[in-house]
C-alpha positions in Angstrom: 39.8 27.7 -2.3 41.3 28.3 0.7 45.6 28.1 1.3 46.5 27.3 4.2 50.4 28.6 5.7 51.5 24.8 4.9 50.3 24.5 1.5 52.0 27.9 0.8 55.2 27.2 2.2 55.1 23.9 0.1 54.1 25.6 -3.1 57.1 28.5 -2.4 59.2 25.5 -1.7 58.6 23.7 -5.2 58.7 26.9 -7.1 62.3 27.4 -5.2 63.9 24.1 -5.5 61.9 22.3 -8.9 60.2 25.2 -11.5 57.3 27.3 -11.6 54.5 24.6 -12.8 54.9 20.9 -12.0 53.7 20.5 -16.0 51.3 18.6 -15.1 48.9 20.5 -17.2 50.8 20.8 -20.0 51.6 17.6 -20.3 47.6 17.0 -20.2 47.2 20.1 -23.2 49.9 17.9 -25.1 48.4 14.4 -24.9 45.1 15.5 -25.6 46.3 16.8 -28.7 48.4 14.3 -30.0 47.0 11.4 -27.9 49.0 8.4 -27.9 50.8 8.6 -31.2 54.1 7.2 -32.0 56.9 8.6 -33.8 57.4 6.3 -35.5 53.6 6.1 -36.9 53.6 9.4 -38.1 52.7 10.2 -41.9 56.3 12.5 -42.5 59.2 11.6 -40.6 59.5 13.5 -37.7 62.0 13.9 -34.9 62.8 15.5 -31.6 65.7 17.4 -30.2 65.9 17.5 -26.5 68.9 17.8 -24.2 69.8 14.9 -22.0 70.8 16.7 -18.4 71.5 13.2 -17.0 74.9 12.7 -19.2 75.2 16.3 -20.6 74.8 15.5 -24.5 71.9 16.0 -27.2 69.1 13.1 -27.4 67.5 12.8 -31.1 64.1 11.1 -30.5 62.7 9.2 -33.6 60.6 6.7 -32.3 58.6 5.9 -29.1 56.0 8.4 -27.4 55.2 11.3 -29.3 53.6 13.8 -26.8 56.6 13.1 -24.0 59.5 13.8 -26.3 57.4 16.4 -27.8 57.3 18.0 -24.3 60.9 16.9 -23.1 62.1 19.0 -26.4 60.4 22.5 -25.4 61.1 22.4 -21.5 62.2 25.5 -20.4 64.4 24.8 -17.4 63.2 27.5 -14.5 59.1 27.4 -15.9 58.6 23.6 -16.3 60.9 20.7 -14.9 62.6 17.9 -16.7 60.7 15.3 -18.1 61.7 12.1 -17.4 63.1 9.6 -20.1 60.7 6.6 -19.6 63.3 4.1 -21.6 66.1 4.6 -19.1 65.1 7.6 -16.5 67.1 10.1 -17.6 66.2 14.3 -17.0 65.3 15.5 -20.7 65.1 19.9 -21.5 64.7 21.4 -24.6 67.3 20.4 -27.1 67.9 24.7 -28.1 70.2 24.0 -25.5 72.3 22.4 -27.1 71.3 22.5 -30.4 68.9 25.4 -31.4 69.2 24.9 -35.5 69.4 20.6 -36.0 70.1 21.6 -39.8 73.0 18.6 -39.2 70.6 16.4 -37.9 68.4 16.8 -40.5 70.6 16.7 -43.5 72.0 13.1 -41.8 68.7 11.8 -42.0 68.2 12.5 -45.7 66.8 16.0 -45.9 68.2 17.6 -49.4 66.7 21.3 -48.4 65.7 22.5 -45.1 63.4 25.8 -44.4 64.4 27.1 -41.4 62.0 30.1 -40.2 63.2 31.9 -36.9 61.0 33.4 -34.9 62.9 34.1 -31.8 63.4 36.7 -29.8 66.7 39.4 -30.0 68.5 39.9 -27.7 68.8 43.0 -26.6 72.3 44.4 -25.7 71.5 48.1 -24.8 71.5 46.8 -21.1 72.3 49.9 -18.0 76.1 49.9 -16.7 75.2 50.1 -13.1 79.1 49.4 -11.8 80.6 47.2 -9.5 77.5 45.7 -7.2 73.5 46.6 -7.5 71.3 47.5 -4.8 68.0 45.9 -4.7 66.6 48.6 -2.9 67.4 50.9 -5.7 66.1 48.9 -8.2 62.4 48.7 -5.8 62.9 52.2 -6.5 62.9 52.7 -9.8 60.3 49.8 -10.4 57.5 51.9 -8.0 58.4 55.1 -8.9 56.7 56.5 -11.3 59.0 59.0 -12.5 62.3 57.0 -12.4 64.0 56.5 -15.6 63.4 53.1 -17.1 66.7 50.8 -16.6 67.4 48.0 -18.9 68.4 45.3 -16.6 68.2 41.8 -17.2 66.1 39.5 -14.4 67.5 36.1 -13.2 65.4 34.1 -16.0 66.8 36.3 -18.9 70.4 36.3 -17.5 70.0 32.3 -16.8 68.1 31.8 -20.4 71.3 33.6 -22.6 73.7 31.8 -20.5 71.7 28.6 -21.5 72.0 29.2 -25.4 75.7 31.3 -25.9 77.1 27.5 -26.2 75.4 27.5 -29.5 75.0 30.4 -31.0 78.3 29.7 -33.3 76.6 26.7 -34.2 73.4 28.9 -35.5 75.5 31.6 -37.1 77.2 29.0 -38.8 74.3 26.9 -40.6 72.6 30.7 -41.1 75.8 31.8 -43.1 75.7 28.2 -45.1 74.4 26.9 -47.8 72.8 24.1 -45.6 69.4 25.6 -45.2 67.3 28.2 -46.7 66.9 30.6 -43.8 64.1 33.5 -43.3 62.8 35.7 -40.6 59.7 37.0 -39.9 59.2 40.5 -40.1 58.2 42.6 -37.1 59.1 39.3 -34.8 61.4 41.2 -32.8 58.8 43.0 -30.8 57.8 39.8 -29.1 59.7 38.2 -26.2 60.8 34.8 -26.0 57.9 34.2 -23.3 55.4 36.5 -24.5 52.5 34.0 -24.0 50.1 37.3 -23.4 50.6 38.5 -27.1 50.2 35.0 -28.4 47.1 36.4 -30.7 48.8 38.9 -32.3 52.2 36.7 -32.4 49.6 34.4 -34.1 48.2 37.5 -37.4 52.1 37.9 -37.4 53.4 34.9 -38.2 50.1 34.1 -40.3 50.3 36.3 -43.0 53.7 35.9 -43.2 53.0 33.1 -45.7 51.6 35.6 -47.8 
């Protein structure tokens, strides 16, 4: 297919000023998975945490259309952008947020024991003191070269994506330390990054015979 220097500068444009995918295709993967279903037609009760950007507070979705709250609950802000609410329009992210661990939530709507298995990433705080001010020029460097010693420094997602959670990680440490939920780990989880969708088979024999 052939892009022309307009439908480049448009794509740079969106990419810029919206997210990297429109989600158009996700949202497809989604629906045809789940087609039409209602929450509130499910077999188990089910709900959905997703942060409302419109008004700035969590949004717990228990009814209405399964595969849009489903997708408003795991946007990444920066990769996909917000879904819209249809009820009353407003922008809805994913509600880790604002409330990674819904142990509360859950326990309010009649949950006597909740398993809650983590299998996120760590973060990794051996990051490179590089002073007062960076030069991108240097950094070039030390990406091309092959030679130059590795430098742990976080990109604009991963700086934007631990801002985006430190307003809860009290809450998480909290419920973890609790008796309000039984919570495990998988082992040798830590060697896969939050957006490692390349080592999504071997993520998979992980976090399969962990059961075992």
């Amino acid at each position: 297919m052939k892009i022309t220097i307009y439908s480049y500068k448009r794509l740079v444009i969106f990419i810029i000023y919206k997210a990297m995918f429109s989600g158009r295709g996700f949202n497809r993967e989604i629906q045809q998975t789940v087609m039409e279903t209602q929450i509130e037609d499910l077999w188990i009760p089910y709900f959905a945490i997703s942060t409302d950007l419109t008004v700035s507070r969590m949004r717990v979705h228990t009814c209405g259309s399964l595969w849009r709250y489903v997708r408003g609950s795991m946007t990444l802000t920066g990769y996909l952008p917000p879904i819209c609410d249809p009820r009353d329009g407003h922008y809805l992210v994913d509600g880790g947020y604002i409330n990674n661990l819904p142990v509360d939530v859950a326990k309010t709507r009649g949950a006597n024991i909740v398993l809650a298995i983590d299998v996120g990433a760590r973060e990794d705080a051996n990051l490179h003191n590089y002073g007062d001010y960076i030069s991108g020029w240097y950094l070039l460097w030390q990406k091309w070269w092959p030679w130059a010693k590795t430098l742990r420094i976080p990109d604009l997602n991963e700086i934007q994506s631990r801002l985006a959670y430190i307003a809860n990680n009290h809450l998480l440490e909290e419920f973890i330390n609790s008796d309000a939920c039984v919570y495990m780990r998988i082992e040798n989880i830590d060697k896969f990054a939050t957006m490692g969708i390349l080592s999504i088979s071997e993520f998979f024999f992980t976090s399969f015979f962990f059961r075992f």
